[in-house]
N, C-alpha and C positions, 0 to 999 in steps of 0.2 A: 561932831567927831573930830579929834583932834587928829596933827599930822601922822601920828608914827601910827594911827588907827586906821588912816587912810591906806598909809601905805602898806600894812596888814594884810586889807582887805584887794588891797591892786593885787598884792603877792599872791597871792592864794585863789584869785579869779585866774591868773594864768596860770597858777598853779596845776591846776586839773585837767588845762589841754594837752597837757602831756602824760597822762599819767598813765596809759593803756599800752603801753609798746612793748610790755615784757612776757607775754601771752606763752606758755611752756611750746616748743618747735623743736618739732623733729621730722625726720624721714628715712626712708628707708629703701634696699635695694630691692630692685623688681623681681627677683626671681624669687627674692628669700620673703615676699610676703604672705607670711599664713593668714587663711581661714579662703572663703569662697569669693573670688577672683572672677567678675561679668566676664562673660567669655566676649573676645575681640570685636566682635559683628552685631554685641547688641547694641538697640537703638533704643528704645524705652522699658522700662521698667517699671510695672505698678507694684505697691505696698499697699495690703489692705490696711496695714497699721500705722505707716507714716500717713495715707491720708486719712485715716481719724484722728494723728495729731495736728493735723494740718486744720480739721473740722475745728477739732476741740480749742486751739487756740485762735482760729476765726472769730469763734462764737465768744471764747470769754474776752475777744480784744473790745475795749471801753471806744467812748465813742470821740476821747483824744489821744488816741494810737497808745493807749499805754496797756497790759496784758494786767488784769487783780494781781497779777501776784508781783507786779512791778508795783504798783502804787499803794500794794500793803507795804512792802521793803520801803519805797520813800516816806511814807509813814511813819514806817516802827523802828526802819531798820539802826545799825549802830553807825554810826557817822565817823569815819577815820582822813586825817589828812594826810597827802601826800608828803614822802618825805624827800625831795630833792628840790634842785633851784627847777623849777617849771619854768619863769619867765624865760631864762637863757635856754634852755634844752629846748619849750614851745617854738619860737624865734628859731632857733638854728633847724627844725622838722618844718616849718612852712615854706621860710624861706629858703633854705639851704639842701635839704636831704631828697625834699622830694620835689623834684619842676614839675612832677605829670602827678595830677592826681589817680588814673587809672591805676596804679600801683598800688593802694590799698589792700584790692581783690587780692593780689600776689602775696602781699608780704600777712593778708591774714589766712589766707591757704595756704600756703608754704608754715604758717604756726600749725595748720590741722594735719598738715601730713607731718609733721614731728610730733603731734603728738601721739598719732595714729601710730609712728615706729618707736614710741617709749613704751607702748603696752603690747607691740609685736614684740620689742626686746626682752623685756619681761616675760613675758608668756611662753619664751624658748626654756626658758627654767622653770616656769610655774603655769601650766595651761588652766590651772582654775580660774586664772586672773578675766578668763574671756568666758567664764559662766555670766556675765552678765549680760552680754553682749558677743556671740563671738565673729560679729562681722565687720572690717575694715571700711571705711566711707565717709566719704565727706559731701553733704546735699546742702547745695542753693536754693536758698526760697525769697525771690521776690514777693512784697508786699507793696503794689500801685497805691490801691485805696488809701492804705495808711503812711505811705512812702518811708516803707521801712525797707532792710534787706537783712535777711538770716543767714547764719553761715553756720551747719550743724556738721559735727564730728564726732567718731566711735571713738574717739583718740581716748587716752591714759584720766581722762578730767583733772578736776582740781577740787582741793581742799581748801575751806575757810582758810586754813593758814596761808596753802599757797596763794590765794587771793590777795590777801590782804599784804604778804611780801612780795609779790609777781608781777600782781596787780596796782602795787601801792609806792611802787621805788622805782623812778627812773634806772636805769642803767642793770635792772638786775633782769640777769634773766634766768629761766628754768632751766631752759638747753644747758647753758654756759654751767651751771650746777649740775647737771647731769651729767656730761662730759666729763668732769672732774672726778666725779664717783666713777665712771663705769671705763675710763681710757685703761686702764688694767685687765679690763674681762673682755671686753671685744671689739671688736672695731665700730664707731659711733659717729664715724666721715660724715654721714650723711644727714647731720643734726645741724640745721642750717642757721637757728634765732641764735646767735653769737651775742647780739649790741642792744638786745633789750629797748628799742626802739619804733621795732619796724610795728607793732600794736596799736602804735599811739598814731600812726598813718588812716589809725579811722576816721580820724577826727579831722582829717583833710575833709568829709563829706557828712560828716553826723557831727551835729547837736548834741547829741547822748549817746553812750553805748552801755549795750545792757550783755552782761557776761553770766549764761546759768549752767552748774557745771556738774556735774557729778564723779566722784572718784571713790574708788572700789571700799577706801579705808574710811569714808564719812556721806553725810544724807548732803541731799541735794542743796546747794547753797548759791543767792545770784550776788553779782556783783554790780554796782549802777556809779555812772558819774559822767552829768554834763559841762566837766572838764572847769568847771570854775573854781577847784581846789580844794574839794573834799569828794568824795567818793563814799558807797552807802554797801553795805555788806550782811547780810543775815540768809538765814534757812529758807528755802524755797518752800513758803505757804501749801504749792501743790502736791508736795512730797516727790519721787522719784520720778519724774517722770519722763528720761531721758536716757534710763539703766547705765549708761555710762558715756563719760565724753562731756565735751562742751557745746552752747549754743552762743554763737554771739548775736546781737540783734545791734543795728545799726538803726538810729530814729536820724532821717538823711535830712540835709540843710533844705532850702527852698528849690536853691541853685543844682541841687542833685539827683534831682527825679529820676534822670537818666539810668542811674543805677537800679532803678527797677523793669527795666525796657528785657525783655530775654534776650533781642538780637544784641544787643549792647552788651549782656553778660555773656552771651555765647562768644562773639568775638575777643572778648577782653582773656576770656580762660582759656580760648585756645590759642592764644597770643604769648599769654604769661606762662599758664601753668597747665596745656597740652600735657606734657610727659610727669606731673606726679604722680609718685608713685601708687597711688591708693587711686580709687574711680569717684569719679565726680560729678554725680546727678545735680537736676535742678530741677525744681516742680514747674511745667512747661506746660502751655495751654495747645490746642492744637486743632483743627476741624474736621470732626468728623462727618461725612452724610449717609445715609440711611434711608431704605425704601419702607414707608411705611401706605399702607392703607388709603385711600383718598375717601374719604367720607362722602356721600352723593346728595345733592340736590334730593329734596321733597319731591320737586318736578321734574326729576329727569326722567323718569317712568313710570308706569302702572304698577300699586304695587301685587297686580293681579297677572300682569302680563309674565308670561316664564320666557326664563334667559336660556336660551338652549345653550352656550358654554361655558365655561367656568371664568371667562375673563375678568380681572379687576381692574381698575382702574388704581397707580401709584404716584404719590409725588415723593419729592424729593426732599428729608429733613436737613438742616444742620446743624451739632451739636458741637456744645464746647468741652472737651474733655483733655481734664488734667494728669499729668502725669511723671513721674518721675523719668527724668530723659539722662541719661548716658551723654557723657560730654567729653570724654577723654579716652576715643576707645583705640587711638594710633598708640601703640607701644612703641617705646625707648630702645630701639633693636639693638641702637650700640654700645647696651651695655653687656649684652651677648656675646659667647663667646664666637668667633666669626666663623670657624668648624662647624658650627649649628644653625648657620644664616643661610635659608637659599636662596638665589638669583631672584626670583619673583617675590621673597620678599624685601630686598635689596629695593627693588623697582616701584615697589608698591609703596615704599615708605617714602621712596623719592617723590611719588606723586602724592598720596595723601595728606604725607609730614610733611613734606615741604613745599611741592607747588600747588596744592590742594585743591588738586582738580586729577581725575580719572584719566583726562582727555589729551594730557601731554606725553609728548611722545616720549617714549624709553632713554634716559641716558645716554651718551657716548661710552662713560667708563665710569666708575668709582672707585674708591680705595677707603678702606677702614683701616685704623691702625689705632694703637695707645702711645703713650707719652709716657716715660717713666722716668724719674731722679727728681733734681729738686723740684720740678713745677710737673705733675701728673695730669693728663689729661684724657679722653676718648674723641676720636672723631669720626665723622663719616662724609667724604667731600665726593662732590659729583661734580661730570660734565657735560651741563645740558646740551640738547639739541636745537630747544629756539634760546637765540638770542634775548637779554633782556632788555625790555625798550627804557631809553632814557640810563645806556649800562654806565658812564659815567658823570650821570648826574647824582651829587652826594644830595638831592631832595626828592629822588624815588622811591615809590609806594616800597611800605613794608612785603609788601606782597611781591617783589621785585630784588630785594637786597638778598645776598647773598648769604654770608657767614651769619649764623644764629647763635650767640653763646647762651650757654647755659652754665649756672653755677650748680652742682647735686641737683639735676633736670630739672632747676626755676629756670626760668627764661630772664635775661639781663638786660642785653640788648643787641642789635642789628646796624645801628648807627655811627658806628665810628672805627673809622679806617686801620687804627693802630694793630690790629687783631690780621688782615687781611691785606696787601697793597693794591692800589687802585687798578694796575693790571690785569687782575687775577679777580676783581670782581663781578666777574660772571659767573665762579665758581659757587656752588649750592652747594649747605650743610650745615653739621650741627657741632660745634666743640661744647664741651661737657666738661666740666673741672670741677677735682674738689679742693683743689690746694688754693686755687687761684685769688689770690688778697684781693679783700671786696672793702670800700667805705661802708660806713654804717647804714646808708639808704642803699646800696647793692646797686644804684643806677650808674654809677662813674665808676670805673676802675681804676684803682692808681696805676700812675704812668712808674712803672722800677722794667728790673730786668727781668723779672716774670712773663711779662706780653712781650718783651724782645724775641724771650727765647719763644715762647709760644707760636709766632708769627713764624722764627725762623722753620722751628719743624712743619708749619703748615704751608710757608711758601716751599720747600723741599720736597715732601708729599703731594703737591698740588702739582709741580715740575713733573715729578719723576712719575705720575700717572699720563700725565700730556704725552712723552717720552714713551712713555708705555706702549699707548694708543698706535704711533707713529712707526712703530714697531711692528706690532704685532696685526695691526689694518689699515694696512696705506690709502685705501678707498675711503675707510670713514675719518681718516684724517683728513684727505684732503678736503672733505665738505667741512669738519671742525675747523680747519688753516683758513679757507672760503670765508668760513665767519666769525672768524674769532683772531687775524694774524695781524691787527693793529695792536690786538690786546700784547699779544708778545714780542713786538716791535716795540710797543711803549716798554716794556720789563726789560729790552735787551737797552735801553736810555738810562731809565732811573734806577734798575734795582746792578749796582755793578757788582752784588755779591753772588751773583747767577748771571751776569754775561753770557757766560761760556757757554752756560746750560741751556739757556734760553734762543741763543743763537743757533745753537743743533738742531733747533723746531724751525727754523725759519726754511723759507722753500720759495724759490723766482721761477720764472720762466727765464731763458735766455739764448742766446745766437743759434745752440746747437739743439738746443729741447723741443723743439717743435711745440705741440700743445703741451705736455709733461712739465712738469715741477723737477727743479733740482735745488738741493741742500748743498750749503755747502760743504760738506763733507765730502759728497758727491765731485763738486767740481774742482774739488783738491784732485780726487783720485782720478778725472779728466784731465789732468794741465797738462801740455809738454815738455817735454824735457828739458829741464833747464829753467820752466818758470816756475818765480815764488810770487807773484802776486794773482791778487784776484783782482780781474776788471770788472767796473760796472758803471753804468749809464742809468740817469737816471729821467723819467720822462709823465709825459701825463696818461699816454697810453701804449700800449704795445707795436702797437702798429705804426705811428711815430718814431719810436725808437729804430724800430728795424730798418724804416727809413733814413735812418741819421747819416749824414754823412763822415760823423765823427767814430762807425764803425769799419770804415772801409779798410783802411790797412790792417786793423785788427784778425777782422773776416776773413780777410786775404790768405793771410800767414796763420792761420788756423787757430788763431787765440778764440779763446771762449769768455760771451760777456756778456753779466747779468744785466737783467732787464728790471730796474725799480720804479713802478709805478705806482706808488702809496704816496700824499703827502708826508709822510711820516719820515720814509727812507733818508732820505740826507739829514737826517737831524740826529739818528740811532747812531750812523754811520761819523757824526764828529765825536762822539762820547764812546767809539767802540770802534776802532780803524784796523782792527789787526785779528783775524782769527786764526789758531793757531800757529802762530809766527810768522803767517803769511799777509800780507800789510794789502788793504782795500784801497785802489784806487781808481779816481773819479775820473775815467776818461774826457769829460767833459771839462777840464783845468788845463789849466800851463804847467803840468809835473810830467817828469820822465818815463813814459812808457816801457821804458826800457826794451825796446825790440832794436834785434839784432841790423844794422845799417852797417855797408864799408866804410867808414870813416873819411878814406880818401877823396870819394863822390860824393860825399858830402861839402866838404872843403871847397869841392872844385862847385859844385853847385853855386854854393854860396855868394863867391866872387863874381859869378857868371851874372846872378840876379839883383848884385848888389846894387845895381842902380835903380833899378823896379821897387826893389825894397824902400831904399832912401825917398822915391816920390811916393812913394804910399802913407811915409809916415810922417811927409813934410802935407802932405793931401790931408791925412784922418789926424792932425797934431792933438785935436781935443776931444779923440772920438777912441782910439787905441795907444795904449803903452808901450806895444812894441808889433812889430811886422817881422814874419822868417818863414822859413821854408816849412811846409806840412812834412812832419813823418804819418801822419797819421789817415792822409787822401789817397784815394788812388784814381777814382775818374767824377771827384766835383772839383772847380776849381779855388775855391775857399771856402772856408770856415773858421766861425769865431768863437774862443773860446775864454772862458774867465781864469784871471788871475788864481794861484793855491790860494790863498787868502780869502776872497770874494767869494761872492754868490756866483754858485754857476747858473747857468739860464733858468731851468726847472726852480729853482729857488725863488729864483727872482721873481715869477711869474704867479707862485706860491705867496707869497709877502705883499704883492699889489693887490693878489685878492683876498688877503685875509679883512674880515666887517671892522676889524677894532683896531688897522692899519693906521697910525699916523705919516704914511710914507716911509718909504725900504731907506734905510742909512745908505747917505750918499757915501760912504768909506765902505761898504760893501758893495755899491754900485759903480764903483771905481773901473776904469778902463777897463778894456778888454784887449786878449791878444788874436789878432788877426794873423792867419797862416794860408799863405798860398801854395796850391799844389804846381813845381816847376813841370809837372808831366802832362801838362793840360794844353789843349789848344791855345787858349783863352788866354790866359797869363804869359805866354811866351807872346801872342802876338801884341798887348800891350809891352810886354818889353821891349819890343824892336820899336812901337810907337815911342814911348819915352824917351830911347837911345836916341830917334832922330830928332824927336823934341820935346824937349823937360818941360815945356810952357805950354803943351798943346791941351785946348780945352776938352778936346774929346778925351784924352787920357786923362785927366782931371775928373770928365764926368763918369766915365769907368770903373775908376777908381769907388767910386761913389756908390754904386751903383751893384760892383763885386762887394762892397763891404754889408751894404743893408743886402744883399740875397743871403752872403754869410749870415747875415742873424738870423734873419727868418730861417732860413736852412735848420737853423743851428739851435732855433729854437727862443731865441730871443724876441723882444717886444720891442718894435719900431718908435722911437719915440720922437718923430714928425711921419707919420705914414702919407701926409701930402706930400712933403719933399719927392717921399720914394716913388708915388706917383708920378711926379711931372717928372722926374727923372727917365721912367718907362716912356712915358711917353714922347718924351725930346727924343731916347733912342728910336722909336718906332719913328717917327718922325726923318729922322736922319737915312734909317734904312729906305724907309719909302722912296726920300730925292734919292740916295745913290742909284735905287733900282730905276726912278725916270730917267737920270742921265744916261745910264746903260742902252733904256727902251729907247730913249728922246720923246718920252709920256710926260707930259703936264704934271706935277706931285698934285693930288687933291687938296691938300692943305700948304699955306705956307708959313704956318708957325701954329702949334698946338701951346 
């Protein structure tokens, strides 16, 4: 074979693996679909006549998975080649369009529900067209034995022509021709095969696909190609036997079995294609048992002896029985108008649609709403009651994630942030779109300003329902704030285009609240007269805080100050300093409190202690930046407090124990300022020590001594805790001899 024959023959083997992607796709809206509609609660469905089809193509499948009337078609049938570059289009479907092979099932269902709404469309003008058939459905038939899978539909079928154009050209598709004809006469949104591609996704898991179709205007005709660059087309040997619609038949690789498993197909369609619109059985095995008769022993009695009761003796059978099962029986509520939706079914869909389970408890709130202008949407957002485990880890069960999109109720995906922010990822629902630009595998969304705006209306909706809540049931907020107010502490960090909004939800304890929550809204409308700031401290536990001795003159003079015990809080609080014009500050820093002091007694203070001051910071030179008077004590005698700039205590203690710490920045652990209260015992009588001697070691060790109680007090981490030890201990020490000198007692030690 010469080169340009090889290369021929290369062409046209990859030619064929693409050649199935154009399959006619359509769908339609729930309310508007005619003919007999399972009602909600059924669970199986038997057909005497689908299982004689199911017999009847049992019995004539050959004994290498092929049906006679497939292997007469490869026989007889007419042979046509594909007319597009396959090598380049197969290559970019493998590698490219689809990462998950489970997506087949979707994109060749989502072909059966368009085509299922080409012949509802039709049929609104011409009801004969459903004399043949006039029932909507689409039924799953696994095949183990032969590791096949069927995929049957009432839908519009196809004609040899369309086969051979549908079926035979990359890039064309029925929808996309359909649209074109019919955007004049009525609205046709919900015809989803656009890219004439998503067909050829069988072939992610089949060897062959076998296409038999029937449409109103020609006899039954199959379609066959194991994608090696021709394809095979003629009249179905067994004449009609499908009355209208398509079947596809999938002859699945080695590697595919799986696709014949039912829990495998049950979970993949209630994943992908839960909400299309048309009902979706699968022929499903199941066990039944049954009291039949026990048949007795020769010997187990006479058979002359009489039985005075009617007793029998029963065991127990078990039978395998097949049957058409209902797989799609949650409705799409949100495409209802919301005047028509009531509460219990609100709730019901929250648990069945979405957390799919009975057993969870009732919502906090939800909100339904649409989207309307350039990017049109529907959605339905909830706010559960349990928390989700693992809520922000981006590798959580499907069964865990939050936001669901749906393109004309296909399911797309649940994995990627851009849709929802990481905040607001507890929030359960469904966004539904028909505008929304999809690539041609529907799995990735392009990144434009479509999902900007999308996200904005849904972070807003998501707000303004929380807001709602907060409002309207202060009780079942605060169990909501309880478990979910990291979530809106991280939104009031990252999302600065709801600050403000997000901030209004927030809720502390603090000085004056007792057990109660207060917003700050609230402690606007508490301040005194005259104040514009909001204080707050922030600490690891409540009950610490209150202890603090960095509230005492606050408490005093009646100021009110929030209590922050989140790791989070000081970090929300550098990216967000200011709610309504009134500026957050950290009592625990070297900034201006701004509380009212006479000026002049301060002055006089000053000079009084300035030489206490000079040995404290000729004493801590490497330990504090500066030494001054407290405004901020009323009866401890110091505390230490961080630079504006710096970590204040709680941070720093926060950063030492974070696991993936390389050590807290020494430029954030930079000095501290040390403040002595001059109204204290303690501090004045070291004054009068140092006044009579600058060199005395006991003022020295004092000094030492009042700085490390300041941290601890204050909240800080000792960094030699032996020091501060022997230090305690020299003073106990010290007091001991004074008090024998007093007794004229022996000290029990004379040197610890």
């Amino acid at each position: 074979m010469g080169p340009s024959l090889e290369r021929l023959s290369h062409f046209l083997v990859l030619l064929v693996i693409v050649s199935l992607a154009t399959l006619p796709t359509y769908q339609a809206n729930a309310e508007d679909v005619v003919g007999d509609t399972p009602d909600i609660n059924l669970k199986t469905v038997g057909s005497v006549t689908d299982d004689e089809v199911v017999q009847r193509e049992q019995e004539a499948m050959s004994t290498d998975g092929y049906s006679v009337a497939e292997k007469k078609l490869l026989e007889s049938g007419a042979q046509y080649q594909f007319q597009a570059e396959v090598s380049r289009l197969m290559s970019l479907i493998v590698n490219s369009l689809y990462s998950n092979r489970d997506v087949f099932l979707r994109e060749l269902i989502s072909n059966a529900s368009d085509a299922l709404d080409k012949i509802r469309f039709q049929s609104l003008s011409d009801p004969s067209l459903l004399d043949s058939n006039p029932n909507f459905e689409i039924r799953i038939q696994p095949d183990p034995e032969n590791n096949q899978l069927h995929i049957i539909d009432t839908g519009i079928g196809m004609t040899k022509e369309d086969m051979i154009n549908n079926l035979g050209t990359i890039a064309k598709s029925g929808t996309s021709e359909f649209i074109a004809k019919a955007e004049t006469a009525a609205d046709t949104s919900s015809l989803i095969g656009q890219f004439g591609v998503g067909f050829y996704s069988a072939f992610l898991v089949a060897n062959r696909v076998t296409v038999t179709s029937k449409h109103n205007d020609d006899n039954q005709h199959i379609w066959s190609s194991d994608s090696e660059g021709v394809f095979v087309v003629g009249e179905d040997p067994e004449g009609n036997t499908l009355g209208r619609g398509t079947k596809i038949t999938l002859h699945l690789k080695d590697d595919s079995h799986i696709y014949t498993d039912q829990d495998n197909l049950r979970a993949l369609i209630a994943r992908y294609s839960e909400f299309i619109n048309f009902p979706i059985y699968m022929y499903a095995s199941h066990i039944e048992k049954h009291e039949v008769a026990a048949e007795p022993e020769a010997d187990d009695f006479d058979e002359a002896e009489e039985v005075e009761d009617d007793w029998e003796d029963f065991e127990i059978v078990e039978e395998t029985v097949y049957e058409w099962e209902l797989l799609n029986d949650v409705k799409p509520i949100w495409t209802r108008d919301q005047s028509e939706i009531t509460e219990e079914e609100y709730i019901a869909f929250y648990k069945n649609g979405l957390s799919k389970s009975s057993d969870v408890e009732d919502p906090y709130s939800w909100v339904h709403f649409s989207a309307e202008g350039d990017l049109e949407f529907k959605a339905i957002l909830y706010m559960p009651r349990e928390v989700p485990d693992n809520m922000f880890d981006a590798n959580r069960s499907h069964d865990n994630r939050g936001i669901r999109l749906y393109v004309r109720r296909v399911y797309i995906t649940d994995e990627f942030d851009t849709i929802i922010p990481k905040y607001l990822s507890f929030i359960k629902g469904i966004v539904d779109s028909s505008s929304l630009p999809l690539n041609v595998s529907r799995e990735i969304l392009q990144q434009d300003k479509s999902l900007k705006l999308m996200q904005k209306k849904l972070v807003r909706k998501a707000i303004a329902m929380i807001q709602k809540l907060s409002i309207e049931d202060e009780e079942a907020y605060e169990d909501f704030y309880d478990d979910y107010r990291i979530n809106l502490k991280l939104g009031v960090l990252e999302d600065r285009a709801n600050q403000d909004r997000l901030a209004k939800l927030l809720r502390f304890h603090s000085s004056k609240s007792g057990n109660e929550l207060v917003s700050l809204d609230q402690y606007i409308e508490n301040m005194k007269e005259g104040q514009d700031k909001i204080y707050f401290l922030a600490g690891e536990t409540r009950a610490a805080l209150e202890n603090s001795p960095l509230l005492e003159k606050l408490v005093s003079n009646d100021y009110e100050v929030l209590y922050f015990t989140d790791a989070i809080d000081e970090y929300w609080t550098q990216s967000y300093n200011a709610y309504e014009s009134h500026k957050l500050i950290n009592i625990a820093k070297d900034v201006d409190l701004d509380l009212e002091e006479p000026e002049e007694d301060n002055t006089l203070e000053e000079e009084e202690f300035q030489p206490l001051l000079d040995f404290f910071k000729s004493s801590l030179k490497s330990k504090v930046s500066k030494v001054v008077l407290s405004k901020r004590l009323t009866t401890t005698p110091s505390a230490l407090i961080s630079t504006a700039y710096s970590f204040s205590a709680n941070m720093e203690r926060i950063q030492r124990a974070q696991t993936l710490s390389q050590g807290v920045d020494p430029f954030m652990m930079s000095k501290k300022v040390l403040e002595l209260n001059p109204g204290h015992e303690l501090v004045r009588e070291l004054l009068e020590i140092v006044q009579e001697n600058p060199d005395s070691q006991l003022a020295a060790d004092m000094a030492q001594l009042l700085f490390d109680t300041a941290a601890l007090h204050s909240g800080f981490v000792l960094d030699n805790p032996s020091d501060f030890a022997k230090s305690v201990h020299r003073m106990m020490s010290m007091g001991i001899n004074n008090r024998s000198e007093e007794t004229g007692d022996a000290p029990a030690h004379e040197e610890l």
